[in-house]
N, C-alpha and C positions, 0 to 999 in steps of 0.2 A: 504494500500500500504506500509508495512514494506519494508526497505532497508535491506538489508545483515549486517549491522553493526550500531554502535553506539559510535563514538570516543567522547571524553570529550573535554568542553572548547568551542572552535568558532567551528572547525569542527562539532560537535553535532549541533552547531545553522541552519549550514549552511545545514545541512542533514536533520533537521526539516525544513525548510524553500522549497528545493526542493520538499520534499512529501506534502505541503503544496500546493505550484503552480501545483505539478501532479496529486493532489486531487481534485483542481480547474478546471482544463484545462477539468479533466475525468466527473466531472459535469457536465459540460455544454455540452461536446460532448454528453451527455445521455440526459438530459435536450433537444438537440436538435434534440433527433432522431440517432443522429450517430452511436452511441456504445450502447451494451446494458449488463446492472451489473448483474450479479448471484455470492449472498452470500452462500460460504459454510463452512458448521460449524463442520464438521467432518475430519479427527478428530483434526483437526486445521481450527482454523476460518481462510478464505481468500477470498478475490472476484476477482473476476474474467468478466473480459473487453471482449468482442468480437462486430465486427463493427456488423451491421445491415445492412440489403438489402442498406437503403438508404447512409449510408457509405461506402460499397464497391463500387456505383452506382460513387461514386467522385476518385477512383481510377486512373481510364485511363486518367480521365482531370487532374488530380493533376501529374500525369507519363508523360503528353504531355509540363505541366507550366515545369517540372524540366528539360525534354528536350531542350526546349528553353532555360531556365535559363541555360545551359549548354552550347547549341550553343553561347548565345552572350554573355556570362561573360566579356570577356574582350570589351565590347561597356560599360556593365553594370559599368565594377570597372573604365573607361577611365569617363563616367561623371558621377560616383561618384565625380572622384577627380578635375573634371574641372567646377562641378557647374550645374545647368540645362542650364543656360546661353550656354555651348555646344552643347546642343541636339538643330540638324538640325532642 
């Protein structure tokens, strides 16, 4: 997973540290069935991520969680900031 660039200093740390967790995260969605890896090596090495049946299978649930999360945001960020103590 190269990034587009390579600045020096903390930005470098911080751009190795992201492809780190996106190395991690891409693991375990393959590890768990989700995504599936094809290495190709011509004529530049790169791989390459696409979901799998049972990943796309979480599409429409995962499209209906951000519906929701859309409809009641503001219930969501009102007991954020009052505590659980608020929810009815």
């Amino acid at each position: 997973m190269p990034t587009q660039f390579r600045g020096r200093g903390q930005e470098s740390g911080v751009v190795l540290r992201v492809d780190h967790m996106r190395a991690q995260s891409l693991r375990g969605l393959e590890r768990n069935g989700f995504v599936s890896r094809t290495v190709h090596a011509d004529p530049k090495l790169r791989v390459e991520y696409a979901l799998t049946p049972l990943g796309r299978s979480t599409l429409e649930p995962l499209a209906a969680t951000c519906r929701w999360a859309s409809e009641h945001w503001d219930e969501l960020l009102d007991a954020r900031e009052g505590g659980i103590s608020s929810l009815g």
